[in-house]
C-alpha atoms as one frame of an Amber mdcrd trajectory, in Angstrom:
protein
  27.723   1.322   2.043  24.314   2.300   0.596  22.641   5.405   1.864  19.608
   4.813   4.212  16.430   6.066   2.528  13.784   7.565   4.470   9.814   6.994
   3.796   7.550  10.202   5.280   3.685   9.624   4.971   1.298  12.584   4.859
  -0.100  10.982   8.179   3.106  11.787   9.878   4.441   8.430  10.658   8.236
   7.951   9.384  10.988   5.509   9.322  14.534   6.492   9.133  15.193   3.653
   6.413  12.972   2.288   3.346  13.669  -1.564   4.876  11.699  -0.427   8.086
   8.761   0.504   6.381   9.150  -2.311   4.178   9.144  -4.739   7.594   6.380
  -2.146   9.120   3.851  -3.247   5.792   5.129  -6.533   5.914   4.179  -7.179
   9.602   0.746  -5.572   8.857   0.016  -8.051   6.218   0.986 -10.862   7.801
  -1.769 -10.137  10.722  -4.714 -10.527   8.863  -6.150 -13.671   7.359  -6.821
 -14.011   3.565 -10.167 -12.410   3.043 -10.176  -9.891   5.696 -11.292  -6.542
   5.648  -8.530  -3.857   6.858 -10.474  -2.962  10.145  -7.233  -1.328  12.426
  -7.905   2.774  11.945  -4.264   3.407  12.130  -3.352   0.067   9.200  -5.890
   1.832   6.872  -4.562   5.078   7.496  -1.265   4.222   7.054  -2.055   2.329
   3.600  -4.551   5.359   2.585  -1.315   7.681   2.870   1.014   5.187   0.860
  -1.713   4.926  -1.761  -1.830   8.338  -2.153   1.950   8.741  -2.709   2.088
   5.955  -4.921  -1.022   7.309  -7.291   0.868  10.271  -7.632   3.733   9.146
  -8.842   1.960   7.789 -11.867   2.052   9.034 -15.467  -0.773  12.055 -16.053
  -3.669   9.531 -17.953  -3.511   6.414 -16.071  -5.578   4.752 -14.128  -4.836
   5.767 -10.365  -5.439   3.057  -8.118  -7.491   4.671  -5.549  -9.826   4.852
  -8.759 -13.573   6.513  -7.430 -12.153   6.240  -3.801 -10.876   4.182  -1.271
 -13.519   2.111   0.809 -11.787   0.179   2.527  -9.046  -2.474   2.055  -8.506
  -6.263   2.110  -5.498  -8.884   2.273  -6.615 -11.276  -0.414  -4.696 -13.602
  -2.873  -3.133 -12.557  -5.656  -3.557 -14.452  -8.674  -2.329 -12.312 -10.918
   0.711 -13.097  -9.925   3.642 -15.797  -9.807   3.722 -17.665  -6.589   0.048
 -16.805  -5.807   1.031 -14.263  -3.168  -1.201 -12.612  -0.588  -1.243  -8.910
  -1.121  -3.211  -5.386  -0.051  -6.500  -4.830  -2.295  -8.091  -1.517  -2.706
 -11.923  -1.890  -2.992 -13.225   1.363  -4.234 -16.623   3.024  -3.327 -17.632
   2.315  -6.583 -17.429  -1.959  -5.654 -14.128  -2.426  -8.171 -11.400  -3.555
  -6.274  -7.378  -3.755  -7.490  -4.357  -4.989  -6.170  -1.620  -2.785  -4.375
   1.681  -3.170  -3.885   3.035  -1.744  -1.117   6.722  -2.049  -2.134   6.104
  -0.411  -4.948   4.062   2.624  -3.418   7.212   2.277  -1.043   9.532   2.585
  -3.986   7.702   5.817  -5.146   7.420   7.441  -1.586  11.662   6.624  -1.699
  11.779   9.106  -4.389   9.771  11.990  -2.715
């Protein structure tokens, strides 16, 4: 049997296995439209935090995705991608804007 992994965010919210953050991010997604602006306090919080984790996982030299800072975000299409998924974007302060990934950022907070 595997071992259950548990995701902590700096904002204190935990889940006693990596699937029910997964289904947590997953359920957030799914209640905004394409186009729409992250507006919940606690949603932006909690993807703020997982941001956070997941920029610091990355190599010293690359591009962090919280770039200049986080604004705000937005569920948007991906096109970057296979499938043309919706996904989390970051829009910075400075008006650039990326996509994010939250099972990735999940994958690097499984490794705190």
């Amino acid at each position: 049997m595997a071992k259950s992994i548990p995701i902590h965010l700096p904002t204190g919210r935990n889940w006693p296995k990596k699937g029910d953050a997964q289904s947590y991010f997953k359920a957030m997604l799914g209640r905004y439209e394409v186009g729409a602006r992250i507006l919940d306090p606690t949603d932006h919080s909690d993807l703020e935090a997982l941001l956070t984790i997941y920029d610091a996982t990355l190599p010293q030299g690359q591009a962090k995705k919280a770039g200049a800072g986080v604004a705000y975000f937005e569920k948007r299409v991906d096109l970057d991608h296979p499938g043309r998924t919706t996904c989390f974007f970051v829009v910075r302060r400075d008006g650039t804007s990326i996509d994010f990934s939250y099972l990735r950022a999940l994958d690097a907070a499984a490794k705190q």
